[in-house]
Backbone as a chain_set.jsonl record, in Angstrom:
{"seq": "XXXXXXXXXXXXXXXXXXXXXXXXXXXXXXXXXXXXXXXXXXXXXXXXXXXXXXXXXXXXXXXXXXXXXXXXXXXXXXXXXXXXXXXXXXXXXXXXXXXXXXXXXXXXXXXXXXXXXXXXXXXXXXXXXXXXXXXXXXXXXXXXXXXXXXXXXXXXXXXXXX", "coords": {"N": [[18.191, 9.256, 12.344], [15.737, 7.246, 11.381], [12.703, 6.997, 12.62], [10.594, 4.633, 12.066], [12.258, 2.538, 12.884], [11.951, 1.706, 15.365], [9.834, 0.009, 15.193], [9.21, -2.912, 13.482], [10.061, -4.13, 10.61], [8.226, -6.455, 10.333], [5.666, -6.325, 11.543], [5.248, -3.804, 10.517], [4.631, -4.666, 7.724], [2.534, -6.861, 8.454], [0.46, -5.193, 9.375], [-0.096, -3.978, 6.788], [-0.628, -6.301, 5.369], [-2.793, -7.005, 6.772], [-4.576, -4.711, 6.44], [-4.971, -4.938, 3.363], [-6.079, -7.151, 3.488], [-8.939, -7.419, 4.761], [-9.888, -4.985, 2.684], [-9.798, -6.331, 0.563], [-12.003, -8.797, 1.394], [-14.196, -7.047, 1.731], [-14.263, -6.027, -0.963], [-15.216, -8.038, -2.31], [-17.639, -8.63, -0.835], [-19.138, -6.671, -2.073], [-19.002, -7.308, -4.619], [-20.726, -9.091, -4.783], [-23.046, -7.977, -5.087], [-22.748, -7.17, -7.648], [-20.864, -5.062, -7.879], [-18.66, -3.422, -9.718], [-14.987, -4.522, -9.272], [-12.982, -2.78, -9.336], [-13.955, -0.756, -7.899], [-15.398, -1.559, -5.408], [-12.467, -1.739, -4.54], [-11.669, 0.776, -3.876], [-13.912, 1.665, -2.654], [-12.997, 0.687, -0.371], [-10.638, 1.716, 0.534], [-10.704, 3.913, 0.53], [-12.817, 3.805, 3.311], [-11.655, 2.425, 4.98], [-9.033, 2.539, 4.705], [-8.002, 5.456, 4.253], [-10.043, 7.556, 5.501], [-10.089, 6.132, 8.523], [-7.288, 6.296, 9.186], [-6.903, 9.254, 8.31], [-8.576, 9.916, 10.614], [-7.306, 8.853, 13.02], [-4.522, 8.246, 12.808], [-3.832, 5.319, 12.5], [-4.728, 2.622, 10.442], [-6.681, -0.248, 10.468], [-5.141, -2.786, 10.609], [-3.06, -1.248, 11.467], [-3.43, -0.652, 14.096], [-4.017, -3.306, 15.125], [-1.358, -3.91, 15.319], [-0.475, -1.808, 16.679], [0.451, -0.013, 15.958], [1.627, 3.558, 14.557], [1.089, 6.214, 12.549], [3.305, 8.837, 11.825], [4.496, 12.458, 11.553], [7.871, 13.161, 10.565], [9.504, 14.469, 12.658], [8.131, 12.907, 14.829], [5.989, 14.158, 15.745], [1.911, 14.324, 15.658], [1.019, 13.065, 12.37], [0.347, 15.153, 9.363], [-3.078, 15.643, 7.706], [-2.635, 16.175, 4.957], [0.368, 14.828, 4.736], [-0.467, 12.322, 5.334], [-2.087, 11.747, 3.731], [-0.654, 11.767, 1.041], [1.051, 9.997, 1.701], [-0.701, 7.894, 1.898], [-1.779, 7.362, -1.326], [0.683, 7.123, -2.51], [1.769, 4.765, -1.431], [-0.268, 2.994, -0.604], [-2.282, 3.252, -3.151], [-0.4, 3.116, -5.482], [1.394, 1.295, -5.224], [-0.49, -1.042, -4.697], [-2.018, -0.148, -7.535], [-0.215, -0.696, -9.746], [0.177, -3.419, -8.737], [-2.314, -4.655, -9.168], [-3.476, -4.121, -11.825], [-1.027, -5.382, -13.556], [-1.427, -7.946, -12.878], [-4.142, -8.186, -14.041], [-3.589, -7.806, -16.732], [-2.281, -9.708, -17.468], [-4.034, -11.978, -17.136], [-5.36, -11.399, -19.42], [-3.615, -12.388, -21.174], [-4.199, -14.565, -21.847], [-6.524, -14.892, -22.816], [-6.438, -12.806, -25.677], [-5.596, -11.706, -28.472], [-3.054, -13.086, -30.6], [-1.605, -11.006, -32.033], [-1.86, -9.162, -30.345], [-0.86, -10.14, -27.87], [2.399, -9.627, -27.102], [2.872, -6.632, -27.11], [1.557, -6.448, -24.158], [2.699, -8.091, -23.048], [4.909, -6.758, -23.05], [4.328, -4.285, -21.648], [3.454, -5.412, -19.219], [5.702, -6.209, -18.433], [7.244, -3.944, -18.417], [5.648, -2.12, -16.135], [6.07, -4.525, -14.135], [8.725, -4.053, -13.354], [8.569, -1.447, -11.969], [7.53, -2.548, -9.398], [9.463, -4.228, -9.143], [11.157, -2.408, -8.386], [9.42, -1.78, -6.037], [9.869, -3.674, -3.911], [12.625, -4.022, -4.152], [13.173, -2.198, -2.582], [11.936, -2.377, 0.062], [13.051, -4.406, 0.719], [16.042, -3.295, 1.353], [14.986, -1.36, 3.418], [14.114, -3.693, 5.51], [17.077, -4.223, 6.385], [18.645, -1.927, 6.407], [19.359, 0.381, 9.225], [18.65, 3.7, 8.963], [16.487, 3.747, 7.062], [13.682, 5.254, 4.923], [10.933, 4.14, 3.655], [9.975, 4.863, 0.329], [7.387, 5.503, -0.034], [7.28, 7.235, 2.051], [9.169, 8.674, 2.411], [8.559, 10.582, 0.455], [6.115, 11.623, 1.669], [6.934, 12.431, 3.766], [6.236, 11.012, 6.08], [6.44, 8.432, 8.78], [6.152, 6.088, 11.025], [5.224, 4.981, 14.18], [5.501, 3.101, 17.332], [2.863, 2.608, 19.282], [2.05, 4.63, 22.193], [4.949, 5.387, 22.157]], "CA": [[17.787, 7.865, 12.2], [14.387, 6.714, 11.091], [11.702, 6.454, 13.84], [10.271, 3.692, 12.145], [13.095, 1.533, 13.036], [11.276, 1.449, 16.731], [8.936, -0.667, 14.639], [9.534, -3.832, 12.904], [9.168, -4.597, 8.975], [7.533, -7.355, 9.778], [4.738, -5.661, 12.309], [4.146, -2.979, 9.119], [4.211, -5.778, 6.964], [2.038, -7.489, 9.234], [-0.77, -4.259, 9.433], [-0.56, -3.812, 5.466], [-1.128, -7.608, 4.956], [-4.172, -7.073, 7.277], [-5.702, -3.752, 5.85], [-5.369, -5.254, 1.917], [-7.304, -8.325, 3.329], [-9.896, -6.216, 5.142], [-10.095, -4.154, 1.741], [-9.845, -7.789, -0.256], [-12.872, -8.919, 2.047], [-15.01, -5.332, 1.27], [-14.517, -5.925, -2.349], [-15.624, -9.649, -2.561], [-18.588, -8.538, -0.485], [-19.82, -5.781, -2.908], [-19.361, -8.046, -5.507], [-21.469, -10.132, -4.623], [-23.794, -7.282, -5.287], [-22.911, -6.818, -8.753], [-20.744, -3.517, -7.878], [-17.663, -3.398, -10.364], [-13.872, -4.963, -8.855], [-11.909, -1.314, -8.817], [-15.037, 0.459, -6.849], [-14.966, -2.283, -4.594], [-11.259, -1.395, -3.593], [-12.032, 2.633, -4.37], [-14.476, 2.072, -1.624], [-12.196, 0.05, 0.776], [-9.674, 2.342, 0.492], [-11.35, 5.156, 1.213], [-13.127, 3.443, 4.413], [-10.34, 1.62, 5.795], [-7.584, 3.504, 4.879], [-8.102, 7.088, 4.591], [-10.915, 7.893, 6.999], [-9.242, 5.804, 9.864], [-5.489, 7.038, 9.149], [-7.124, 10.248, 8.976], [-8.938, 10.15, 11.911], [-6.839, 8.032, 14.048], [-3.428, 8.341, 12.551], [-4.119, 4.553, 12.498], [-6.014, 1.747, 9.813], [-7.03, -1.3, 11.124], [-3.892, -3.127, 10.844], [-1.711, -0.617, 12.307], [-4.009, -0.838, 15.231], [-3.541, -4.278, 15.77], [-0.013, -4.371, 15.86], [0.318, -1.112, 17.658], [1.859, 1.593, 15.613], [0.924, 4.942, 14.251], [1.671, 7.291, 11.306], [3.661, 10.463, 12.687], [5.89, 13.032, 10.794], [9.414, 12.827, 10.807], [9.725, 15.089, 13.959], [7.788, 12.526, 15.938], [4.178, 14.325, 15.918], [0.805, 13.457, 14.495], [1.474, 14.173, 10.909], [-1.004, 15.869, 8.78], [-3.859, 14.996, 6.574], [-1.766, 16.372, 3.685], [0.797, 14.009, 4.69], [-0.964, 10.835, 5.273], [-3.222, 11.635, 1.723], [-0.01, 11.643, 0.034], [1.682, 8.448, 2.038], [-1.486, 6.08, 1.209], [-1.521, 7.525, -2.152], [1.573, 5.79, -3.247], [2.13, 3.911, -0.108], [-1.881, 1.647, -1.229], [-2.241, 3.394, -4.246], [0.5, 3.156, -6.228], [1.596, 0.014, -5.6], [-1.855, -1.35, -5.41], [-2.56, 0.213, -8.899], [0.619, -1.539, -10.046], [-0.102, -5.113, -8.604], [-3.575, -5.13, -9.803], [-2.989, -4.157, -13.107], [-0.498, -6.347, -13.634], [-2.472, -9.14, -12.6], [-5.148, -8.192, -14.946], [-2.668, -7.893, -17.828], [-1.51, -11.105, -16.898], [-5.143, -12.462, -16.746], [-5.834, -10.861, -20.447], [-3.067, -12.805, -22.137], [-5.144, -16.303, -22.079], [-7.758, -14.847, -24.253], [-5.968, -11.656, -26.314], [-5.493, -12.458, -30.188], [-1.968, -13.252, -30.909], [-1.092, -9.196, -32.218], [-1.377, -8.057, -29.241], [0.215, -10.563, -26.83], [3.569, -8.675, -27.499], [2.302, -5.812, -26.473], [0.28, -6.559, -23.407], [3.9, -8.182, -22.111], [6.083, -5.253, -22.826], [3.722, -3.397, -20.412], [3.66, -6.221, -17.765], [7.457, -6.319, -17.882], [7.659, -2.471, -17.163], [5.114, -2.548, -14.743], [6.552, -5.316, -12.965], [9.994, -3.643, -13.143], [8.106, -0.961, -10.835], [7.359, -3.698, -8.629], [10.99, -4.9, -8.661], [11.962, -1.469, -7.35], [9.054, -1.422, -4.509], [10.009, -5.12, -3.554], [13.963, -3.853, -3.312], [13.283, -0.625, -1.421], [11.516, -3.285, 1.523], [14.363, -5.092, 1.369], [16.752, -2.124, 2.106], [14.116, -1.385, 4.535], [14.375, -4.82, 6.306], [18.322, -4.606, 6.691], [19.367, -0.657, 7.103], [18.72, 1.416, 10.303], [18.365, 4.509, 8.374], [15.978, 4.061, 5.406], [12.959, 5.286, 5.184], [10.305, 3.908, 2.147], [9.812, 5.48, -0.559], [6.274, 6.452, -0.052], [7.397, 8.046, 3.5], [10.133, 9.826, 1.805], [7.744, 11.729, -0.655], [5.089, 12.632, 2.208], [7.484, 13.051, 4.93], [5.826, 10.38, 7.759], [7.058, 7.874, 9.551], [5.823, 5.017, 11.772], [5.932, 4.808, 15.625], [4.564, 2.299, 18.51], [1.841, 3.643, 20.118], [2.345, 4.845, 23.272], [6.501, 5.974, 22.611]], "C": [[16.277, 7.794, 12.033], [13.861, 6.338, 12.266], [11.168, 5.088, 13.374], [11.16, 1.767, 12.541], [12.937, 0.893, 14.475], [10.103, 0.396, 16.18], [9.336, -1.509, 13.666], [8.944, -3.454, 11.522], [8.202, -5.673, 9.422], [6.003, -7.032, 10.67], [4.07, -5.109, 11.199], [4.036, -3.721, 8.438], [3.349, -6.382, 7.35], [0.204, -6.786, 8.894], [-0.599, -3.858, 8.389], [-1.384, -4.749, 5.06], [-2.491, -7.162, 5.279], [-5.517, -6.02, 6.532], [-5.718, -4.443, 4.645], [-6.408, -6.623, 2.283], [-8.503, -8.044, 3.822], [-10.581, -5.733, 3.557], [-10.554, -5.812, 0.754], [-11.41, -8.395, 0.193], [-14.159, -8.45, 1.298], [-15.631, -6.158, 0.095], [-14.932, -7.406, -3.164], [-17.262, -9.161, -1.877], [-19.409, -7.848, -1.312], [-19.526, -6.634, -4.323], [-20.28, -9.002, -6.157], [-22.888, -9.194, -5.045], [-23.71, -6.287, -7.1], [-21.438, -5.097, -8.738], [-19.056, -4.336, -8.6], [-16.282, -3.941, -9.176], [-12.99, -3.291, -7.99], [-12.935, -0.359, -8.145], [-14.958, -0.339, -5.699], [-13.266, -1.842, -4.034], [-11.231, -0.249, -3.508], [-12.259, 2.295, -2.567], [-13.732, 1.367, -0.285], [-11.274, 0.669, 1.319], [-9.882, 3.451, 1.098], [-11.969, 5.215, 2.874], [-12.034, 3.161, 5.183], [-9.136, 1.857, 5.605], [-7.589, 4.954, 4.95], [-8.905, 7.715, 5.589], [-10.384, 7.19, 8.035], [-7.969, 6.039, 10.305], [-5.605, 8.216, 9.154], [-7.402, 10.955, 10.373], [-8.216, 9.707, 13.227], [-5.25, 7.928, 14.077], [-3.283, 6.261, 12.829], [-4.617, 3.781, 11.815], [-5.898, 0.667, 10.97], [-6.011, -2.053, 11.903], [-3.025, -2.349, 11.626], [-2.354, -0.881, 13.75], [-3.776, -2.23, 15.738], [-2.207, -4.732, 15.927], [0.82, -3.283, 16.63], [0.945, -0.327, 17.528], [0.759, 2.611, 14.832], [1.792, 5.807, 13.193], [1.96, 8.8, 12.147], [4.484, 11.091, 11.875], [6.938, 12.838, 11.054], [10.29, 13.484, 11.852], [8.897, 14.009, 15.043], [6.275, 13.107, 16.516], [3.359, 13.548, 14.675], [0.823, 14.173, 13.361], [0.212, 14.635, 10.524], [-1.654, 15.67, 8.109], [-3.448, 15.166, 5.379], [-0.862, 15.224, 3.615], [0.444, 12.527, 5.038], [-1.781, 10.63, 4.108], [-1.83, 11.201, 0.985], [1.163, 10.186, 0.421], [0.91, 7.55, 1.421], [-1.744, 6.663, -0.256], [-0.368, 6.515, -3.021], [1.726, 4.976, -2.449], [0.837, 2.598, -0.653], [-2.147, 2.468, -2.618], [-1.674, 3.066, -5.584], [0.703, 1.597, -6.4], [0.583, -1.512, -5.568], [-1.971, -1.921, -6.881], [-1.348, -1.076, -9.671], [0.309, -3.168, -10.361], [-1.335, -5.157, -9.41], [-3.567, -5.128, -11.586], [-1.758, -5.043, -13.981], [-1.035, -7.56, -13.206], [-3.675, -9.496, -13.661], [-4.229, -8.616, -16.463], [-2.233, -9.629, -18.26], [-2.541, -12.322, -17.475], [-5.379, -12.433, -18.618], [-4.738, -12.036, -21.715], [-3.182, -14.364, -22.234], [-6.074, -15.927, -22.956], [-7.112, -13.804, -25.321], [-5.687, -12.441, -27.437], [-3.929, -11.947, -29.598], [-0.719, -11.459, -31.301], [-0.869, -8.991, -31.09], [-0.859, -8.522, -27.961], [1.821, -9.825, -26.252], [3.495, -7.326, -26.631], [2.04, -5.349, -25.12], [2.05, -7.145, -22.313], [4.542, -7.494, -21.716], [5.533, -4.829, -21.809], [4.204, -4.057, -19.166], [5.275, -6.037, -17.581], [7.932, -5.226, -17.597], [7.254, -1.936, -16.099], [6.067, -3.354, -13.856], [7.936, -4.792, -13.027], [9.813, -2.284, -11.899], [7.798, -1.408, -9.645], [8.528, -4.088, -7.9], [11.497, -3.692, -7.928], [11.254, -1.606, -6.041], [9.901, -2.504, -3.717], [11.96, -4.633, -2.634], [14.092, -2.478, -2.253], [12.662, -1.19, -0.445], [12.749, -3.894, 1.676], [15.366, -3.916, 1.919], [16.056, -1.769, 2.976], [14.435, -1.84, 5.643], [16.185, -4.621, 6.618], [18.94, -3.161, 7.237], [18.815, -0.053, 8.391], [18.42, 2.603, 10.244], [17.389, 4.752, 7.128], [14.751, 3.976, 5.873], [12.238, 4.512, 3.527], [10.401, 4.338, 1.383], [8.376, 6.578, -0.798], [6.635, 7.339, 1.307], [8.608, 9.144, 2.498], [9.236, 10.956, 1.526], [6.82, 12.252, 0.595], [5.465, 12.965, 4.014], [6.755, 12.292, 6.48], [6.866, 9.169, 7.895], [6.5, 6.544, 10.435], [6.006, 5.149, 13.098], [5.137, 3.472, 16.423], [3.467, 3.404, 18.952], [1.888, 3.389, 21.617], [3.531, 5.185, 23.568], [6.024, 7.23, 22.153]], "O": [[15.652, 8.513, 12.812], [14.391, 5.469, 12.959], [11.236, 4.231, 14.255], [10.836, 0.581, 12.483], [13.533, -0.126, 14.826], [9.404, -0.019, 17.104], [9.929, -0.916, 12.765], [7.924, -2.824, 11.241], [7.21, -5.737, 8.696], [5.1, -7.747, 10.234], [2.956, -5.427, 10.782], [2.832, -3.721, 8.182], [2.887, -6.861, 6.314], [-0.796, -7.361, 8.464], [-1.018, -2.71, 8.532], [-2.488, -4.55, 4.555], [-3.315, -6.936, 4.392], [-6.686, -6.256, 6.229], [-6.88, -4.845, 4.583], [-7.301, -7.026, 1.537], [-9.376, -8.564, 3.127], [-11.721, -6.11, 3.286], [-11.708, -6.104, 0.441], [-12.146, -8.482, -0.791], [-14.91, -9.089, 0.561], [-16.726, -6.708, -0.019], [-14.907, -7.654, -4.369], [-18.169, -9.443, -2.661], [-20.541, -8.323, -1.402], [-20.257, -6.187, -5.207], [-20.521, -9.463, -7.272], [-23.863, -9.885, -5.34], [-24.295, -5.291, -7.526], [-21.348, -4.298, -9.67], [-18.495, -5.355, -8.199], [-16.628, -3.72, -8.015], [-12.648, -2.931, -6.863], [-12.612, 0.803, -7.899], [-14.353, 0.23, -4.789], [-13.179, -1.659, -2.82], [-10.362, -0.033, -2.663], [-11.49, 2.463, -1.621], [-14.122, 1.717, 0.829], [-10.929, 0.395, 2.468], [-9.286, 3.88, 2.086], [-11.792, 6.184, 3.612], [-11.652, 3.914, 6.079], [-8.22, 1.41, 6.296], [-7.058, 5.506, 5.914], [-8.388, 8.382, 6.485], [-10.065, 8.076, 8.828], [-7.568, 6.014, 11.469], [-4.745, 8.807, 9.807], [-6.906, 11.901, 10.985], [-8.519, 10.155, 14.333], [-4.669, 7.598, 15.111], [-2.322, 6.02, 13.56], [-5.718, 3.74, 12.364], [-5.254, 0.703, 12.019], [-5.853, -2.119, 13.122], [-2.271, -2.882, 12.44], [-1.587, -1.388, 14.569], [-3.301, -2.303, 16.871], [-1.903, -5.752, 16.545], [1.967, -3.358, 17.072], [1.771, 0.196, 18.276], [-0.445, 2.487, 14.607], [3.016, 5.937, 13.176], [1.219, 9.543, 12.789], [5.335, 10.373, 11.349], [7.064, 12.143, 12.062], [11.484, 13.226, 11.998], [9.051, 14.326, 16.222], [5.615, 12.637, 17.443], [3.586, 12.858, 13.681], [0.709, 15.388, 13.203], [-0.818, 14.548, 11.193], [-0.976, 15.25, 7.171], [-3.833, 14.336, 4.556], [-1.022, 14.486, 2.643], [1.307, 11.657, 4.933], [-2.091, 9.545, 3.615], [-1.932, 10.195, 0.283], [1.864, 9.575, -0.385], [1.3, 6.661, 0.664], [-2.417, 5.675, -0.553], [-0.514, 5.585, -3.814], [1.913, 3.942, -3.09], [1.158, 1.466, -1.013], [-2.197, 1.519, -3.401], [-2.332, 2.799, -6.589], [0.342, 0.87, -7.325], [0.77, -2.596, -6.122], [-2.012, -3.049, -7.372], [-1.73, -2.185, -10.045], [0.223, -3.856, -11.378], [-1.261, -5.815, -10.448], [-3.651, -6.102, -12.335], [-1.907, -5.198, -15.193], [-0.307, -8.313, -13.853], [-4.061, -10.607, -14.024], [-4.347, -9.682, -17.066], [-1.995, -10.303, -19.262], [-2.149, -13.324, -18.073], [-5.575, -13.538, -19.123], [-5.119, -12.354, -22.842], [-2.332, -15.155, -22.645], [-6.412, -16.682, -23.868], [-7.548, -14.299, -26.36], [-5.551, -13.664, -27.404], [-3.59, -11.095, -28.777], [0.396, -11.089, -30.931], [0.244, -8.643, -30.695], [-0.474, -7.76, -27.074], [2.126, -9.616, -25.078], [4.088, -7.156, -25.566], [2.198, -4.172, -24.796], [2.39, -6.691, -21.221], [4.901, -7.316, -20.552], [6.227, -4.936, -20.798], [4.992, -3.62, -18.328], [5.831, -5.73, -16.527], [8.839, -5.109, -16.772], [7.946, -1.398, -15.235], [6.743, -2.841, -12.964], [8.517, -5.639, -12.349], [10.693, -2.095, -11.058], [7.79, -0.579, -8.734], [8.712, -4.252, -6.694], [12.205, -3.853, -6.933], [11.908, -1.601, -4.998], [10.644, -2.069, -2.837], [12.397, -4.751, -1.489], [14.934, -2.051, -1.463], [12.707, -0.346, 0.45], [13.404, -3.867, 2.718], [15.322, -3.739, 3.136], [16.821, -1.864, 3.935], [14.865, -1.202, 6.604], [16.351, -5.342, 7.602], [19.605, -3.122, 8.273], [17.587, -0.071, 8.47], [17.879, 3.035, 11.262], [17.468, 5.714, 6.363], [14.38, 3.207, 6.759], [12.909, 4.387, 2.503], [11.623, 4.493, 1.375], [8.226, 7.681, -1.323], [5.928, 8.345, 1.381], [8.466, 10.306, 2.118], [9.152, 12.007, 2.161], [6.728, 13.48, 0.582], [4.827, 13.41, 4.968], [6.737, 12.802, 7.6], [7.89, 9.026, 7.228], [6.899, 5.711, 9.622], [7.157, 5.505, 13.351], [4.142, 2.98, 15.891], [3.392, 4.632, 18.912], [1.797, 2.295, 22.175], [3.794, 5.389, 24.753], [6.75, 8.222, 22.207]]}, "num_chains": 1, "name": "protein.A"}
């Protein structure tokens, strides 16, 4: 059975929400300084998710609601496996949302040619989307399922302090 099932969806949902607004925050602040959109979340990402999940088996969010990244035996997993959780885990589907957003953004000004185009993408993109979206829902309802990004790097979720 999945350890993270000692831990609510809506808790990790809870301490994702929080780190992307944290990171959302960051990248409004360095903006303000002229520094490009995707360095702005580069560098958020890197602060507030990888150096504190490294160091702490913890970001921000998880900290305030109290849980911790552990392998699938129940120890502190390994910097291999927490690089390759927030990888696709904030990476991936990150890269996804944002880009799709932009895409999105592009087809108010784009000449007419390449509207066509510029959709097809968004609509296979966002069909990547539609899978993360239904692999939370199976999430939210089974007692056995782990994510998709936990699958691939083999962690897990716990409370802190079981």
């Amino acid at each position: 059975m999945a350890l993270s099932k000692n831990v609510s969806p809506l808790r990790r949902g809870v301490a994702l929400a929080v780190d992307w607004i944290i990171i959302g925050l960051l990248t409004n602040i360095l903006g303000i300084f002229l520094i490009p959109h995707w360095i702005g979340i580069a560098i958020g990402f890197v602060i507030f998710i990888l150096v504190l999940e490294l160091s702490r088996q913890q970001t921000i969010g998880m900290r305030l609601v109290g849980i911790k990244v552990i392998n699938r035996n129940g120890q502190t997993a390994s910097w291999s496996k927490i690089l390759i959780r927030n990888l696709f885990g904030y990476g991936v589907i990150g890269s996804l949302y944002e880009i799709v957003g932009r895409l999105l953004d592009m087809t108010a000004t784009a000449p007419k040619a390449q509207l066509t185009s510029i959709l097809h993408v968004v609509l296979i993109l966002s069909f990547g989307l539609l899978l993360v979206f239904v692999d939370l829902l199976i999430d939210w309802f089974s007692q056995k399922h782990l994510l998709f990004f936990e699958r691939l790097s083999g962690t897990d979720t716990a409370s802190v302090g079981k």
